[in-house]
C-alpha positions as CSV (number, residue, x, y, z in Angstrom):
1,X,-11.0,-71.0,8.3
2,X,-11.7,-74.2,6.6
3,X,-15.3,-76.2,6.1
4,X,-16.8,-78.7,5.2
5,X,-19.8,-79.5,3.2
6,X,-20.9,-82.1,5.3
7,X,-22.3,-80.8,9.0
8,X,-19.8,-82.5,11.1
9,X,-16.3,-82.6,9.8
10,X,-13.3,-85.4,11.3
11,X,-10.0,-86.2,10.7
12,X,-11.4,-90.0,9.4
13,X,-14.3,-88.3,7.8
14,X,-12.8,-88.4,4.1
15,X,-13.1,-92.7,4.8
16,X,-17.6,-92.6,3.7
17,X,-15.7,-91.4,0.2
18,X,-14.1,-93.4,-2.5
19,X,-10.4,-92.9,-2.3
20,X,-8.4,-92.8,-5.4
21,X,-4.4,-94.3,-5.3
22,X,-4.1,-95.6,-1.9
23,X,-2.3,-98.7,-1.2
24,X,-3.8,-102.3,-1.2
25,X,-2.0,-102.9,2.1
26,X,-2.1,-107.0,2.7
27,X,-2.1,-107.0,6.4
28,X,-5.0,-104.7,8.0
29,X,-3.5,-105.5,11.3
30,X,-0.4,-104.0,10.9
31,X,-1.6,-101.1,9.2
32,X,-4.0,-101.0,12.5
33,X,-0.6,-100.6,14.7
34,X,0.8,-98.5,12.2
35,X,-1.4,-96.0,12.4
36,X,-1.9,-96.0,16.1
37,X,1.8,-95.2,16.7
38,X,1.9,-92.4,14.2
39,X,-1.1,-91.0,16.3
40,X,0.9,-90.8,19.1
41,X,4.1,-89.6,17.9
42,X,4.5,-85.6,18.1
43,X,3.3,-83.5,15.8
44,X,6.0,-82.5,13.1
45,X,5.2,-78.9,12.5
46,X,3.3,-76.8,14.5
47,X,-0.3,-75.0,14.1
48,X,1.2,-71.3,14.4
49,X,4.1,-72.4,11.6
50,X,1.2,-73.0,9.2
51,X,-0.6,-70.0,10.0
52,X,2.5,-68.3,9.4
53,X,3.0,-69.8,6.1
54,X,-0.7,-68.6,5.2
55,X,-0.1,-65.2,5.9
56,X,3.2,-65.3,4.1
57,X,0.8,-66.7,1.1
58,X,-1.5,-64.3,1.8
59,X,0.7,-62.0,0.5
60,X,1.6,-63.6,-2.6
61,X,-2.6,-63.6,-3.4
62,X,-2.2,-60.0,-3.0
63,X,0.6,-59.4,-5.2
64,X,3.3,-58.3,-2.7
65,X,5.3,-61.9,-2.7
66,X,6.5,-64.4,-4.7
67,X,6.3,-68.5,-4.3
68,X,9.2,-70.8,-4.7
69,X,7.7,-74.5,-4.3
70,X,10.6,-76.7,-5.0
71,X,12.5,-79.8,-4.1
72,X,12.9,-83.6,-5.2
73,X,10.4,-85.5,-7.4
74,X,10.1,-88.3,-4.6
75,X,12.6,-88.2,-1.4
76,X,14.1,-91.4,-1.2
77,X,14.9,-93.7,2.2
78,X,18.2,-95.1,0.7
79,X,20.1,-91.8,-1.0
80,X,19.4,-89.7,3.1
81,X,21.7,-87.6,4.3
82,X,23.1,-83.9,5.3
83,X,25.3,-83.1,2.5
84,X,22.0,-83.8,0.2
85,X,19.6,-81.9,2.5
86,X,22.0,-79.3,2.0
87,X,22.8,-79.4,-1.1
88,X,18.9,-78.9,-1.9
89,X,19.0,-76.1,0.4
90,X,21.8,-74.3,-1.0
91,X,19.9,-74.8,-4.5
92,X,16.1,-72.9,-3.2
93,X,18.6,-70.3,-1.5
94,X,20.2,-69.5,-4.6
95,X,17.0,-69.5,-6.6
96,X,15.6,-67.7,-4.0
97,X,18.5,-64.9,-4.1
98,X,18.4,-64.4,-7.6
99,X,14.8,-63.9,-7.8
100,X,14.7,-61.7,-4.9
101,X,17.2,-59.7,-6.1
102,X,16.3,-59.8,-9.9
103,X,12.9,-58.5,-8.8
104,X,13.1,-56.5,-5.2
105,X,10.1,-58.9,-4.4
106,X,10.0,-61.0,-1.2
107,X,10.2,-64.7,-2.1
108,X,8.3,-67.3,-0.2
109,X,10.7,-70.1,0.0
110,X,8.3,-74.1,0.5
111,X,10.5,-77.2,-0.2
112,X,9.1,-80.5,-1.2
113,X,10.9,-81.8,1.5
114,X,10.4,-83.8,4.7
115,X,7.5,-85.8,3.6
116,X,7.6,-86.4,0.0
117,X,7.4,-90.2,0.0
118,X,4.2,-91.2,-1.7
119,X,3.7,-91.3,-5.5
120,X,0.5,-91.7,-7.4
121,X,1.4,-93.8,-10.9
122,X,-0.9,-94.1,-14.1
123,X,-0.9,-97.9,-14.2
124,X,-1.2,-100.6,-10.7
125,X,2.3,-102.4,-12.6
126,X,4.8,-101.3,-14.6
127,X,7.8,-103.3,-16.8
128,X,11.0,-103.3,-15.2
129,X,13.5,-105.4,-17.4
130,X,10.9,-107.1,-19.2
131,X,9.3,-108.2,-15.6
132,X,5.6,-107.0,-14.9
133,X,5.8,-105.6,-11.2
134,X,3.4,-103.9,-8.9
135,X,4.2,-100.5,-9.7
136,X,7.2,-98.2,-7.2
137,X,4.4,-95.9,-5.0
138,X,7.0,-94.0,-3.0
139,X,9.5,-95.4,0.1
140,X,6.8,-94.5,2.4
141,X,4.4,-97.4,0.6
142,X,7.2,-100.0,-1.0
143,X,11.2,-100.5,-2.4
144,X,11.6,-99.7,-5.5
145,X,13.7,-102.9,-5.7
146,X,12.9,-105.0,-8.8
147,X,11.1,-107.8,-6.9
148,X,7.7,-108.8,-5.9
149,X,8.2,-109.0,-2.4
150,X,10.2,-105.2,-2.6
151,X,7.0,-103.9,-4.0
152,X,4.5,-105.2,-1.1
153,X,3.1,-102.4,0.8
154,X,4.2,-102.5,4.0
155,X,2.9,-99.6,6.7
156,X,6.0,-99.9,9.0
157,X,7.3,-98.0,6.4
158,X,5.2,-94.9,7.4
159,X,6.9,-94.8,10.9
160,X,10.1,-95.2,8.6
161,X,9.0,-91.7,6.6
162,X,8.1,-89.9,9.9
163,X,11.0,-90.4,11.5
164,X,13.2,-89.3,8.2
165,X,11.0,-86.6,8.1
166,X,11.6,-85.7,11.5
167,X,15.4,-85.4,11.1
168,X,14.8,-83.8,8.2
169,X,12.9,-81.3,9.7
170,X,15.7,-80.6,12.8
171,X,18.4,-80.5,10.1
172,X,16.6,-77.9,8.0
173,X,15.8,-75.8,11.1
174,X,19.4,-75.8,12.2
175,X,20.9,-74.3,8.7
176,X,18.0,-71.7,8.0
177,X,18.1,-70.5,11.5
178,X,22.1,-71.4,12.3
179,X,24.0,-69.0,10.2
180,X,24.1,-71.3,7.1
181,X,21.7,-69.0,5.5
182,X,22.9,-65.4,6.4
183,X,23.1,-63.3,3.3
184,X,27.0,-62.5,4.2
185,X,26.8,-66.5,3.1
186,X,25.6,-66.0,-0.8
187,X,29.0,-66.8,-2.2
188,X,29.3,-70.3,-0.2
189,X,25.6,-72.1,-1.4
190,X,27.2,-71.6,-5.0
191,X,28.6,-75.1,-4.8
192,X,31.8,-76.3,-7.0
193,X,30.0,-77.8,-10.3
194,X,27.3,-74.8,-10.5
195,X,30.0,-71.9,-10.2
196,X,31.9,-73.1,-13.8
197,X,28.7,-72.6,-15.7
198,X,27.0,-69.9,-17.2
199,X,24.3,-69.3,-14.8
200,X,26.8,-69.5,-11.9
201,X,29.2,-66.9,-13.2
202,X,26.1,-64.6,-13.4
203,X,25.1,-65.8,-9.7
204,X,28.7,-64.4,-8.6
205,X,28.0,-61.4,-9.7
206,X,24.6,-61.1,-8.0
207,X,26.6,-62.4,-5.1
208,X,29.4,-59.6,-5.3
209,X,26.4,-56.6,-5.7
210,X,24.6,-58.6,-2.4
211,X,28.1,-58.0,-0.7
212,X,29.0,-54.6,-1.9
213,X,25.1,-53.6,-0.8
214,X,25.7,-55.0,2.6
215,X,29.0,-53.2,3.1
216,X,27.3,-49.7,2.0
217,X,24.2,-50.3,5.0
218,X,27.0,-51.0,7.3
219,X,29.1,-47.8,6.5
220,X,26.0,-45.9,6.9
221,X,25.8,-46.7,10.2
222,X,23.2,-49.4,9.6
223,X,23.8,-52.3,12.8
224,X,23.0,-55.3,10.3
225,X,23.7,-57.7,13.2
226,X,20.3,-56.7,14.4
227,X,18.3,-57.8,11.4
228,X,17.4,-61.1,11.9
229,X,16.2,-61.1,8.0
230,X,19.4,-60.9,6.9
231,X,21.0,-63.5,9.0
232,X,18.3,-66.5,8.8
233,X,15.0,-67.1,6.4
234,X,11.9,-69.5,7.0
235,X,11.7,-72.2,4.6
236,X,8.7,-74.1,4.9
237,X,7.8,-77.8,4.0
238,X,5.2,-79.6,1.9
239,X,4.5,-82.7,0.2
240,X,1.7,-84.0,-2.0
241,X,-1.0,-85.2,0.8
242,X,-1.8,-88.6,-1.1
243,X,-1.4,-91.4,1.8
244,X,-4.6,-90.5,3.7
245,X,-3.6,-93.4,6.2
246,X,-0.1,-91.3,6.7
247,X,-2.0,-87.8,7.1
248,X,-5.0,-88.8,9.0
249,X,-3.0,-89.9,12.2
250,X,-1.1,-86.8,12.4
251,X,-3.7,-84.2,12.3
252,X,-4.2,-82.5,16.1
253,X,-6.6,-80.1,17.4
254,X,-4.3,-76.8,18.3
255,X,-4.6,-75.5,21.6
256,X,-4.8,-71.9,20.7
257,X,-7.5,-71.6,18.5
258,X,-9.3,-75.6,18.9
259,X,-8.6,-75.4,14.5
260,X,-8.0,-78.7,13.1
261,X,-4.0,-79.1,11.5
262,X,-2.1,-81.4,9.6
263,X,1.1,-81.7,11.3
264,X,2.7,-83.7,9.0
265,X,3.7,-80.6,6.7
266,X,2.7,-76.6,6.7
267,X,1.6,-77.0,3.3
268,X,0.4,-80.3,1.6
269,X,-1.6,-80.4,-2.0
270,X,-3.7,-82.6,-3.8
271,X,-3.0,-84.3,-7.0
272,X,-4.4,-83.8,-10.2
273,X,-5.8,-87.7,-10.0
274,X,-7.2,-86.8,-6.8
275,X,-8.6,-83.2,-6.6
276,X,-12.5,-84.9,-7.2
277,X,-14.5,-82.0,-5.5
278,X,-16.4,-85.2,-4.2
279,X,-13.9,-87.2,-3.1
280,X,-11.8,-88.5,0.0
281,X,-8.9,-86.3,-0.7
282,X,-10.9,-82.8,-1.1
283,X,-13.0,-84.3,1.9
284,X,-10.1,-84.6,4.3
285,X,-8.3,-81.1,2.9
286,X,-11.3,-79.2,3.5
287,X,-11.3,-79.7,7.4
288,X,-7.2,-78.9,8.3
289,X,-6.9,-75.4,8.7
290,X,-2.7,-76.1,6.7
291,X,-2.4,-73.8,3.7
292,X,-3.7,-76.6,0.8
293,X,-2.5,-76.5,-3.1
294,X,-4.1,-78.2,-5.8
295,X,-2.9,-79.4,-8.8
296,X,-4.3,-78.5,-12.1
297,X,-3.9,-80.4,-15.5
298,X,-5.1,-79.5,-19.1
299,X,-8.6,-81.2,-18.5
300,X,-9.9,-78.7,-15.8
301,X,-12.8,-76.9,-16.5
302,X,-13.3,-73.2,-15.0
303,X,-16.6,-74.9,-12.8
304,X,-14.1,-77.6,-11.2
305,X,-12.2,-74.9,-10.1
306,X,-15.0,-73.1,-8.9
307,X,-16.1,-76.0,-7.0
308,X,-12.6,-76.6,-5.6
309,X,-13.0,-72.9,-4.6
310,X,-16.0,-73.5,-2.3
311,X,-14.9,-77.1,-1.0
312,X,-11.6,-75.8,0.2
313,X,-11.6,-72.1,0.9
314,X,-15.4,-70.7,1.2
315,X,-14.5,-68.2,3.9
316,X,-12.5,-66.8,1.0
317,X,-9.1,-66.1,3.3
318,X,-5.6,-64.8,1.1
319,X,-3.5,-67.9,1.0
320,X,-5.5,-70.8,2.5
321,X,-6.1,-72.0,-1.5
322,X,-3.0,-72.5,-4.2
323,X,-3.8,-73.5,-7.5
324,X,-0.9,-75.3,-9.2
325,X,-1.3,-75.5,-12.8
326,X,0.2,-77.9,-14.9
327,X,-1.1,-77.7,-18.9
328,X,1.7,-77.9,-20.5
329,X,3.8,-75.6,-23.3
330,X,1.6,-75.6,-26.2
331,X,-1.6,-75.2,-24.6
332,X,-1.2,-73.1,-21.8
333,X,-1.8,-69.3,-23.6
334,X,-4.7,-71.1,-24.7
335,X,-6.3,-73.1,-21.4
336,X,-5.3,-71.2,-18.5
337,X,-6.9,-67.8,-19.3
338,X,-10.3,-68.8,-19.4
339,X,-9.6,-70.9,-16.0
340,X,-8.3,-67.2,-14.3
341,X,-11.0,-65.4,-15.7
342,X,-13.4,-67.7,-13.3
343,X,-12.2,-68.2,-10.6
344,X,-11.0,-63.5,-10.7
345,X,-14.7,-62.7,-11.6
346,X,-16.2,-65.3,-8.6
347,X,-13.7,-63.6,-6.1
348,X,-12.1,-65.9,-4.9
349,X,-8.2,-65.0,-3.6
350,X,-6.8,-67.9,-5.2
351,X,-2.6,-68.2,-5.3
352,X,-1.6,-69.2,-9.1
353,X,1.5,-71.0,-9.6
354,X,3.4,-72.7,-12.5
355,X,4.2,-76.1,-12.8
356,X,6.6,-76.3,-15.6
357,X,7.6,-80.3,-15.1
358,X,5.5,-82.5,-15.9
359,X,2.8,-81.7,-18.1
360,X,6.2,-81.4,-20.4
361,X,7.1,-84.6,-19.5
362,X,8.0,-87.3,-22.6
363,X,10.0,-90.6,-23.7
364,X,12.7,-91.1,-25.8
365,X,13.4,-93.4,-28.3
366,X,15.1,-95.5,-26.0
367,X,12.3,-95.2,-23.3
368,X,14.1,-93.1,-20.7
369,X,11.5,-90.2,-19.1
370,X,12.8,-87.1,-19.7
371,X,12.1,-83.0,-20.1
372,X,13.1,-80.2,-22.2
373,X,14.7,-77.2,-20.4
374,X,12.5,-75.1,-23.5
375,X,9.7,-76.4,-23.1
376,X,9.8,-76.1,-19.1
377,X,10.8,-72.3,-20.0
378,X,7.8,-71.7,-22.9
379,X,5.4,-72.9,-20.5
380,X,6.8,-70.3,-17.9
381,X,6.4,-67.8,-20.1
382,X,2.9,-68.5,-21.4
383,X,1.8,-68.5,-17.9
384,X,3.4,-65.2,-17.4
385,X,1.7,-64.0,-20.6
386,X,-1.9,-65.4,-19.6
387,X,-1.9,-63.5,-16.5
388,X,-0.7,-59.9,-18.1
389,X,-3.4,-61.1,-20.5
390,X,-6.3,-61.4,-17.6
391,X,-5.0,-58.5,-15.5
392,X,-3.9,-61.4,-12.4
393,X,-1.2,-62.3,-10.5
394,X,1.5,-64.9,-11.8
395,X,2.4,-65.8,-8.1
396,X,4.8,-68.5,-8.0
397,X,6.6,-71.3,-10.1
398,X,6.6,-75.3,-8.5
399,X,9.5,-77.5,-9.6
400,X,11.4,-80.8,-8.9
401,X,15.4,-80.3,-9.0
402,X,18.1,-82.1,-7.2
403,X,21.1,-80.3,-5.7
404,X,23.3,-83.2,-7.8
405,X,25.0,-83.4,-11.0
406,X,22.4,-85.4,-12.8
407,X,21.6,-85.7,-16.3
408,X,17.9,-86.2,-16.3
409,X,16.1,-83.4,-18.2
410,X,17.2,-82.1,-22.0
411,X,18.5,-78.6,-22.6
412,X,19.9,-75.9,-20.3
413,X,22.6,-73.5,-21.0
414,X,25.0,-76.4,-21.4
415,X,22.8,-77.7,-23.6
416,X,22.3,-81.8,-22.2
417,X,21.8,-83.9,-25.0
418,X,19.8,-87.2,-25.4
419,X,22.8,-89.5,-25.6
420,X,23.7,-87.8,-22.2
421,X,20.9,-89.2,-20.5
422,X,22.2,-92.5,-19.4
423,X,25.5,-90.9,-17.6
424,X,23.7,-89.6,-14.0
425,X,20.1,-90.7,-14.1
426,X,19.4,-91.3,-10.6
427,X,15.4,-90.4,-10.0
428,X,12.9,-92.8,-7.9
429,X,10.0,-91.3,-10.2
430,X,10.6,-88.6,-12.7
431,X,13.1,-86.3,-14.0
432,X,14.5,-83.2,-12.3
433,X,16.4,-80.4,-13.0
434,X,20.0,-80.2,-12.2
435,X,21.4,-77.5,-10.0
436,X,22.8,-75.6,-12.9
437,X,19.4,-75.7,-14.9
438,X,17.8,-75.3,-11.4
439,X,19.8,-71.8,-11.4
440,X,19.7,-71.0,-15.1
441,X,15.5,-71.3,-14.9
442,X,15.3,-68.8,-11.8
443,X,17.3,-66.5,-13.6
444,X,14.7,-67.1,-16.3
445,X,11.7,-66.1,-14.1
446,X,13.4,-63.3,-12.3
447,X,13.3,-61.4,-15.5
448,X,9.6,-62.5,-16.0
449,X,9.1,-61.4,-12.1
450,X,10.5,-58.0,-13.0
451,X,8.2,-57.6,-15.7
452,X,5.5,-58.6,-13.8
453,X,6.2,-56.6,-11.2
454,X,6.5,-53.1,-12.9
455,X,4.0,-53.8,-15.5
């Protein structure tokens, strides 16, 4: 499926081509060992699960499926456990639910999950408390402690990430394909401090019409105990493939088909610092046959795209290439048409998906990184309107969102206010939704799905 531009493609190929935002790690020896133990630790997804996940995005390129990409801005090695895996989970389920259901479309369901430990920053330091510091990469890289010794790279801390993402992984598997995602469950992922608002009185009632539907197969005689769809669901994982050191020692050759994979996640994608058609990131992507995204900010021209295009998906294959664009509010009816209109009239089967977050991002007077729930919305809805516009696909939204009570972004039903900001701002990196905004923006881009869908 995938190519190369060069004759011989190899897993350490990518290392003849500069390499943007990887770590200065101080001791090459231990970064040696590091990455010879991740080479022989098992793979943590398998070749087929990918090719699965293709397919499924296959569909989605051919406008019978919609994506959901969502999860945390950076997983975290201190704040690990069930209740938050599940919590996350209950959060894409829901989303999921109301989307489906808004829309009687199939939702593909990828967290950012089980690998999402490496950041890419704007500036080597930062200022934390009036102290200038080596600048928080992600728990996979350094702490985000407020010392200088915290923020030393240290590569141990990849085994630390595999091994999280491991359990992660088993955890995930056990709820999706355990019960903990039947539909007969929809009631249950509404947790306590989404039901009281707006959005989850309006889930209940999606959940009661799920029920009642249910109950009418079953009284026509329908054995719903043999429908696996409606007792489990895949959710697949992905993380932003940035720590080439990480990805490069979990890539295997499958047995099946002799196709290169990266087995550290069924999708990964590449930043919009390092999607250089040219460089080490694009390089190493082009060779795994994993489904691969690509972020997409307000500078891209239509011939990057194109270029992208050839580098990462020249066989031209439904769902091997995502394009996640992130332009931002007031300049997305504006940027992103001309950028469809391309890559459409070139052929290329490209999957287009929203990222609402964080070209929307901005400070506040008292310096604290936040969002507005409108402007996450307006953006939605200009990418919506730019692809009725072009005559293409609006195939999937990407967004960060914990499955906890924070206060982190502006705006939402409940209408979060600036001075609210301080009371649960927990994020690593940058702000997320909460679960109620979480659940008041799907309901949002069901109704733009329905649309869609019957125009």
């Amino acid at each position: 499926m995938a190519t190369t531009s060069h004759s011989v493609w190899a897993p350490d190929s990518w290392r003849a081509l500069p390499a943007r935002h990887q770590p200065r790690w101080p001791d090459k020896t231990a970064l040696a060992r590091a990455r010879e133990r991740l080479a022989q630790l098992p793979p943590l997804v398998f070749a087929g699960e990918a090719r699965a996940l293709t397919d499924a995005l296959g569909n989605v390129a051919e406008r019978r499926a919609f994506l959901l990409q969502a999860g945390d801005c950076a997983e975290s090695f201190a704040d690990f456990s069930a209740v938050g895996i599940r919590n996350r989970l209950k959060i894409i389920l829901q989303m999921a639910a109301v989307m489906t259901y808004g829309a009687t479309l199939p939702v593909v369901k990828v967290g950012r999950i089980a690998g999402q430990f490496a950041k890419p920053r704007s500036s080597a330091t930062e200022d934390v408390d009036g102290v200038e510091l080596p600048s928080f990469l992600g728990h996979m890289v350094n702490d985000d402690a407020p010392s200088a010794d915290a923020r030393e790279p240290d590569p141990d801390r990849m085994l630390q990430g595999y091994h999280q993402s491991a359990a992660t992984l088993n955890l995930l598997r056990a709820f999706t394909k355990g019960g903990f995602a039947d539909l007969n469950e929809v009631h249950m992922w509404n947790q306590e401090f989404v039901a009281s608002s707006p959005a989850g009185r309006r889930y209940e009632q999606i959940a009661d019409e799920i029920e009642r539907a249910l109950r009418f197969m079953a009284a026509c005689g329908i054995d719903l105990r043999a429908e696996p769809q409606l007792h489990q669901t895949d959710l697949w994982t992905s993380h932003e493939g940035l720590l080439l050191d990480y990805e490069e020692p979990l890539v295997r050759r499958d047995s099946l088909t002799g196709d290169w994979y990266d087995c550290s996640a069924h999708m990964l994608w590449i930043g919009e610092r390092t999607r250089q058609p040219d460089g080490a990131h694009v390089e190493f992507y082009s060779g795994v046959h994993n489904p691969i995204g690509v972020k997409i900010g307000p500078g891209a021209s239509p011939a990057e795209l194109l270029a992208l295009c050839e580098r990462l998906n020249p066989l031209r294959i439904p769902g091997r290439l995502t394009f996640v664009t992130r332009i931002g509010a007031d300049r997305v009816r504006e940027q992103l048409p001309p950028l469809l209109r391309a890559v459409t009239d070139a052929g290329h089967p490209v999957v287009w998906v929203c990222d609402p977050m964080h070209a929307n991002s901005f400070r506040t007077a008292s310096g604290r990184k936040t969002r507005h729930f409108g402007a996450i919305i307006r953006e939605i809805e200009g990418f919506f309107a730019s692809h009725r516009e072009v005559g293409t696909w609006a195939g999937g939204i990407h967004v960060e969102f914990t499955g906890e009570d924070v206060s982190e972004c502006l705006g939402g039903s409940e209408d979060l206010l600036e001075e609210q900001l301080d009371t649960r701002y927990t994020t690593l990196c940058d702000p997320r939704l909460n679960a109620r905004q979480a659940l008041d923006l799907a309901f949002h881009v069901a109704e733009l799905m329905r649309l869609e869908a019957w125009s």
